[in-house]
N, C-alpha and C positions, 0 to 999 in steps of 0.2 A: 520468521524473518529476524526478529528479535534474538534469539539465541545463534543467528551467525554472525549479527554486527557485534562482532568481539571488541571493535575500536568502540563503538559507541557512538558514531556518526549519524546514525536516523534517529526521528524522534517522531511521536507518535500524537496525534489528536482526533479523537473523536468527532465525528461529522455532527453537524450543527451545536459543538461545544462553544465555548465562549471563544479560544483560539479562531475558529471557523468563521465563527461570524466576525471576528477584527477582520481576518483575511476576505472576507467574500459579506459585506455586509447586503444590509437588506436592498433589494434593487440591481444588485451587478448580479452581472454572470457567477455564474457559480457548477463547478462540475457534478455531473450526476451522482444523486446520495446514493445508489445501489453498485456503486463501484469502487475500485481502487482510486485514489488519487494523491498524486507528489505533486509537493509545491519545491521546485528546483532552489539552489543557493542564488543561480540568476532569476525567480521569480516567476519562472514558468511554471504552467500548471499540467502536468500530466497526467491522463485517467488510460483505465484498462493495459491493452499488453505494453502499449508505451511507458506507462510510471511501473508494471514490474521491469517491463528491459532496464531501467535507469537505477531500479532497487538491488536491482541486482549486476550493476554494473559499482557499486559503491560497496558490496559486499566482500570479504577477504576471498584468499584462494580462487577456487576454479569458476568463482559464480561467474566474474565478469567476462569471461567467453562465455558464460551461457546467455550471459545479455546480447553480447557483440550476435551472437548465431541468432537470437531469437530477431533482431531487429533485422536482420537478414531474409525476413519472409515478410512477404508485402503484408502491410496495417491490415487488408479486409480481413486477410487469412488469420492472423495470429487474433486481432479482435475478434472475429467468431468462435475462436479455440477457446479464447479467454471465456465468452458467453454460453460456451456448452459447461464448461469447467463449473462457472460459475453457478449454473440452474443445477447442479446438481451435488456441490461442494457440502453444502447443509446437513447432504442425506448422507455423507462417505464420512463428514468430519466433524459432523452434530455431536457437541458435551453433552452429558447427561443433562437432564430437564431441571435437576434437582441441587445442581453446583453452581454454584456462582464463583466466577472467576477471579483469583488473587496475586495481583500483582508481585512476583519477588522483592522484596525491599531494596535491593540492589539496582532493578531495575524501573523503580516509580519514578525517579528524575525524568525520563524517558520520555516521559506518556505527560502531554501538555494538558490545560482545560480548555 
């Protein structure tokens, strides 16, 4: 997702980082840690196929008709697509065991604490 936002419009925080809990401190609601979730410019909080339709409606080019289509299938359908996607995402896009991941230096402003 990071290498299509060419503008630089998303930004990134780790679930239960320091960001997380300003946003969602201890005792409120808080969106489920095993999923996607956008917190919108208007405050909204989005998780599963709704915060990607929205990720991808902020994206350059062809993405934001793939948001517009995808919001176009009722919430149950596209959230179970998201939940099969997701129980098996790990085994199709699992890194090696032995890498630990490194930010571009270009792209660390990016990624909140």
């Amino acid at each position: 997702m990071i290498l299509r936002d060419r503008a630089g419009v998303l930004t990134f925080a780790p679930i239960g980082g320091e960001t997380w809990r300003e946003v969602f401190p201890a005792g409120s609601w808080a969106p489920p840690q095993d999923t996607v979730s956008v917190r919108t410019s208007d405050l909204r909080v989005l998780v599963r196929s709704d915060a990607v339709a929205h990720l991808l409606s902020r994206l350059p080019g062809r993405w934001p008709l793939a948001g517009s289509a995808l919001r176009c299938v009722p919430r149950p359908l596209r959230d179970g697509a998201y939940r099969c996607v997701a129980a098996v995402r790990r085994g199709l896009f699992a890194p090696p065991g032995d890498v630990c991941p490194v930010v571009p230096r270009h792209l660390r402003d990016r990624f909140l604490r």
